[in-house]
N, C-alpha and C positions, 0 to 999 in steps of 0.2 A: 800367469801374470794378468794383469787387473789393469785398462785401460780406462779414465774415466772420458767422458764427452758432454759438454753442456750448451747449450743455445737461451734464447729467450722464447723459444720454444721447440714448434718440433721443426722445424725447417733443419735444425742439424740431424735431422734423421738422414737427409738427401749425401752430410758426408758417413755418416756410420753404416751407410749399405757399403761406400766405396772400400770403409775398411776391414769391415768383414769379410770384404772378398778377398783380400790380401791380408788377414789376418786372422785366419780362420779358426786358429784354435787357441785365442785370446777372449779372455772376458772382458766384457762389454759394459760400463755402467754409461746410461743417460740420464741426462735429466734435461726434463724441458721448464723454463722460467717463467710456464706462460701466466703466472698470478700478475709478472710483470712486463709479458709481452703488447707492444712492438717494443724495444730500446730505444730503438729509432728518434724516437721523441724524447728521449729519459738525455739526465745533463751525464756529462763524463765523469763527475763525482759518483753519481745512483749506480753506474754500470762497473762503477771500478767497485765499490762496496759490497753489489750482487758477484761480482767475477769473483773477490776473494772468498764471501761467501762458499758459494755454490764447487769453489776450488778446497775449500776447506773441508766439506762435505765428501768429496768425490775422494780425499786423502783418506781421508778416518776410513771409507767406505773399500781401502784396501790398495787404491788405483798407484800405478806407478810411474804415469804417465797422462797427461792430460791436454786435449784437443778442445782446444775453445774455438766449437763451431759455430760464431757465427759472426760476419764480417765488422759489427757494432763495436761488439765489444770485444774485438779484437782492438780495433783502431783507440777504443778507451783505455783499455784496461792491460796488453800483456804484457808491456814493458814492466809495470808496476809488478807484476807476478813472476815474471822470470825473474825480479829482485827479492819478491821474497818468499821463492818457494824453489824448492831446490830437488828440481824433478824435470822429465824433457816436459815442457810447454810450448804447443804449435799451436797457429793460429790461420785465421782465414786473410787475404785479401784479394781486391780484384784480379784477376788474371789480365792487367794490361800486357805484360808480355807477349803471352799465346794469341792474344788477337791483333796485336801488330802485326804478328807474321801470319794471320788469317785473312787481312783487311784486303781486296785490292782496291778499294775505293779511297786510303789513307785516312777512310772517317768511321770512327769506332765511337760505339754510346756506351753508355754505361748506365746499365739498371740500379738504384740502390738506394739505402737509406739515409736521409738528412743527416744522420752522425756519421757515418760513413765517407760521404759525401764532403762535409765539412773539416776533416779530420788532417792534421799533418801528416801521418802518417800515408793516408793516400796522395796530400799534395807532391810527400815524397817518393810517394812508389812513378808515380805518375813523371817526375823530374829524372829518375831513372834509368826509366822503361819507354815511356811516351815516345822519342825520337820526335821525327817528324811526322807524325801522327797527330791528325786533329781529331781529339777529345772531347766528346758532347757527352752531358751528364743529364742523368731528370732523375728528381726522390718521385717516391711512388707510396706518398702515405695511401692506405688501407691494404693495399695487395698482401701483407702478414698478415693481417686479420683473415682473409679472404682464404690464405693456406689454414691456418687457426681454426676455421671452423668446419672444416675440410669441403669448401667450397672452390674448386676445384675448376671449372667447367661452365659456373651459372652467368646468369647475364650480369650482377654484379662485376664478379671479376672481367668478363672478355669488356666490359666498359670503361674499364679502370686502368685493363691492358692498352687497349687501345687510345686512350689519352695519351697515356704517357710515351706510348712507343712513337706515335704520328711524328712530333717534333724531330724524335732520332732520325728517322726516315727521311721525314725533308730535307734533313742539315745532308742526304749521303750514306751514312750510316750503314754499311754492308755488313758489320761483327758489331754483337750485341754483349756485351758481358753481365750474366747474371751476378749482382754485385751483392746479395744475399744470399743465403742457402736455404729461404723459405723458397727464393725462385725459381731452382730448379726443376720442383711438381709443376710448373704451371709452364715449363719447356712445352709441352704439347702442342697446347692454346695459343702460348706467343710465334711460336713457330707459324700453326693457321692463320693466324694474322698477320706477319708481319713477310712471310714466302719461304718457303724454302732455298730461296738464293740469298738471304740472310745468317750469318752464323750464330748458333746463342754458345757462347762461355761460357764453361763453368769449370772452378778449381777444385771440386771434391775429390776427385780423381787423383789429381797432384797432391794435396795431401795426404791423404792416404801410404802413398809411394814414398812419401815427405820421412811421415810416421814411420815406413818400414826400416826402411836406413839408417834414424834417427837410433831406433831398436837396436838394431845390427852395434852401431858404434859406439852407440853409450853403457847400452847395457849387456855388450859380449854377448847377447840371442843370435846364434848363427844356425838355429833351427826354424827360423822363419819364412816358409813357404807354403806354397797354396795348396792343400790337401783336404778331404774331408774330413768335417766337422764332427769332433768327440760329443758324444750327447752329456759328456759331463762341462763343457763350454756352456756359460751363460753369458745373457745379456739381460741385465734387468733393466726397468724404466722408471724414474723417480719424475714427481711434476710438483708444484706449487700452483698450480690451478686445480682446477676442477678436474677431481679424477676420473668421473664419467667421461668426459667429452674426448679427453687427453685419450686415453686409453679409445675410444672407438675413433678419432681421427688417426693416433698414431697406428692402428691397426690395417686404418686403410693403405696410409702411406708407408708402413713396412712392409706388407703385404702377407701378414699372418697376423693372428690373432695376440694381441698383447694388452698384457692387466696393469696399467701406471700405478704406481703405490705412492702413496702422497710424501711429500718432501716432509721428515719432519719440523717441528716446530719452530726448534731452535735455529733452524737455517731459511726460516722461510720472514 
């Protein structure tokens, strides 16, 4: 079985490690969008047109199941796709949940992107889930770029970290939720900065688990468990950017060495 997963770039690499580890002997197809990353900025028309896209591709490409990892274009695009594609389709959003019940201070931020941000979809998860829980938000335009180029570490990013997080922290802020899946690589750095008595969120994890069950019930897979990996399992890596970069960033942040094969034409 052929799992596909897409982002607007690699930042959904942070959930395709949680799913290989709970899906080990599934093939893996990625692609990162990064000819069109951040989304962030992109209208909800451009990201629903890219979702279908890139969800079109991920089909032909054999997939039977499809993880749109990345919180954007979840919030744009998945309702439109679970209407017209007829396959499991999961999606990202914040883990306001899990850090309610992380919180003791009642005040949780939220890392994330201006469509993200803006989106119903969150207002609704948030009317949900929020409780009585006070809610501080900040978008973090460039911090994707900064995973994008696998800048990781440098004083750009801990400058850009540190803006944005200050505010959270003043408002209270004790559970931080990484409200994209480019943020999770840079979990390290925000952590050093913002304390260890701070929590950072993230849903890759529950996903993943999402995905496992999803398997189990839809598609009768009651062989799905954690075992090692058949050397005949793939995962390959498609990108619509620059296949140099893609390929040595995503190599850094899968942690082996991987070759991006360019997205082609007709889907890019």
């Amino acid at each position: 079985m052929t799992i596909g997963i897409f982002d607007s770039g690699v930042g959904g690499l942070s959930v395709l490690r949680h799913i290989r580890q709970v899906l080990p002997e599934k093939n893996l197809i990625y692609v990162a969008d990064s000819a069109y990353a951040p989304y962030g900025d992109k209208s909800p028309e451009f990201i629903t047109t890219r979702s279908h896209t890139l969800t079109r591709f991920l089909i032909d490409q054999g997939a039977e199941a499809i993880v749109v990892a990345c919180n954007t274009a979840t919030a744009a695009a998945i309702s439109d796709l679970r209407s017209q594609f007829n396959l499991p389709i999961l999606g990202m959003e914040p883990a306001v949940k899990p850090a309610v019940a992380a919180t003791r201070s009642g005040v949780i931020g939220v890392l994330a992107t201006v469509g993200t941000l803006e989106s119903a979809r969150f207002a609704a998860l948030l009317e949900r889930h929020a409780g009585d829980a006070d809610i501080v938000t900040q978008s973090c335009p460039g911090l994707v770029e900064q995973v994008e180029q696998g800048n990781l570490t440098g004083n750009n990013t801990r400058e850009l970290i540190e803006r944005y997080t200050a505010p959270l922290l003043a408002q209270g802020a004790d559970s931080l939720i990484l409200g994209c899946t480019h943020y999770p690589f840079l979990a390290p750095i925000i952590s050093e900065i913002v304390g260890a008595d701070v929590a950072l969120i993230d849903t890759g994890e529950a996903v993943a688990s999402h995905l496992q069950r999803r398997l189990r019930e839809e598609l009768a897979d009651h062989e799905i468990s954690p075992r090692k990996v058949s050397p005949r399992v793939a995962t390959k890596f498609f990108t619509s950017g620059e296949v140099t970069l893609t390929s040595t960033v995503t190599s850094t942040l899968h942690g082996e060495h991987v070759s991006a094969l360019p997205l082609p034409s007709e889907y890019t």
